[in-house]
Each structure stands twice: as C-alpha cells, then as structure tokens.
C-alpha positions in Angstrom: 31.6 2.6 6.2 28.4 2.9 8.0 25.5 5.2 6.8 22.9 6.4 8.9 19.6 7.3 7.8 16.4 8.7 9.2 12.8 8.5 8.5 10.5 11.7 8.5 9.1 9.8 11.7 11.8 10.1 13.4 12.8 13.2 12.9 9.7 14.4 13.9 9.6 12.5 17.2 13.0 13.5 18.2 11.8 16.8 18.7 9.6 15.7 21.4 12.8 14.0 23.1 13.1 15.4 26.7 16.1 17.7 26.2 18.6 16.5 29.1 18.8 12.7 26.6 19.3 14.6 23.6 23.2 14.8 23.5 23.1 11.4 25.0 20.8 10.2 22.3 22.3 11.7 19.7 25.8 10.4 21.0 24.3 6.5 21.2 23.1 7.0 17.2 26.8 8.2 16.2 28.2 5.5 18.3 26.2 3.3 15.5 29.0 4.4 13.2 30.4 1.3 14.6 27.1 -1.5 14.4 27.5 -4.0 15.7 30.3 -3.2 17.8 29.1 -0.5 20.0 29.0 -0.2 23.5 25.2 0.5 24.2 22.1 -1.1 25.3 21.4 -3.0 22.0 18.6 -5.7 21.4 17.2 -7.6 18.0 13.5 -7.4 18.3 11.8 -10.5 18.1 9.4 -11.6 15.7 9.3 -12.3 12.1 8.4 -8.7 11.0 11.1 -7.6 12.8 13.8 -9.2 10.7 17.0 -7.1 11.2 15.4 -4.2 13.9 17.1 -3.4 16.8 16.3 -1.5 19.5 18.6 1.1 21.3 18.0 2.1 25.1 18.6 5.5 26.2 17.5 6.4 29.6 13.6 5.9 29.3 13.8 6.5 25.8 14.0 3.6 22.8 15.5 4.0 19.2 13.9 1.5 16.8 16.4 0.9 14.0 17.1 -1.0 10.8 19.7 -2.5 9.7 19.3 -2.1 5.8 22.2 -3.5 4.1 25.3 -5.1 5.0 28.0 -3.6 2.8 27.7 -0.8 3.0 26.1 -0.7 6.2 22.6 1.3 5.9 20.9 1.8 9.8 17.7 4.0 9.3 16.4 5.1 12.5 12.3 4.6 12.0 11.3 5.6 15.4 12.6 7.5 19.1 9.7 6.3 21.9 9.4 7.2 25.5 9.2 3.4 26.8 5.9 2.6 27.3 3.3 -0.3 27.1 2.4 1.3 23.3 6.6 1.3 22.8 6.8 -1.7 20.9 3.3 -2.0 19.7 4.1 -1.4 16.2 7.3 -3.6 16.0 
C-alpha cells in the first residue's frame, strides 16, 4: 500500500497549474500508487540533500516528491514547478 501525501506548498502551487495538465497531473501522482513501477517520466535528483527525491515530468511542469518510508510506502509531494532555470534551485 502506497500513501500519498502533500505539503501545504504544494497544494498551494497546484492551483497555479495551467488547467489543460491538471487531469494529466493529477493522473501521473495516482499513477504513484504504484512507485517505483510507474510508467512516467521519473528521475532521482542528485545530490546529497536530495536523498530519496524524485522528480516527476509532466508537460512543462515538474513534481518534486519524497519518498518517505519504505513499508508502507509514504511519497509526499513538496513542490509542482513550471520548469525553469529557478526549478530545481531549491533541490
């Protein structure tokens, strides 16, 4: 069983998500039921900071996620970005 969870960030920012990703998006963070197998544009971020986050590509849009615990599985999104040279910044 996978749990998803989000930060107040995150919800805040996926207000500003241009509406034609939004059922997209919100399709690619159900399909995270199944981390790690999902079919979806899915990279570990480098960096020792970044120990266990992941980002998720959809369209020009990135989901920055966490991978909390292993059994069960806890993903909290932290942060939905428009990719841009500030995107990863932070991470």
């Amino acid at each position: 069983m996978t749990v998803i969870q989000w930060t107040n960030r995150a919800s805040k920012q996926i207000r500003a998500v241009d509406s034609r990703y939004l059922d997209r998006m919100f399709e690619k963070i159900e399909a995270l039921q199944n981390f790690p197998n999902v079919q979806a544009d899915i990279i570990e971020l480098k960096g020792e900071q970044n120990k266990g986050k992941f980002r998720m590509r959809v369209g020009f849009y990135r989901v920055i996620f966490e991978v909390i615990n292993n059994e069960p599985i806890i993903i909290e999104i932290q942060e939905i970005k428009k990719r841009d040279e500030q995107t990863y910044r932070n991470h």
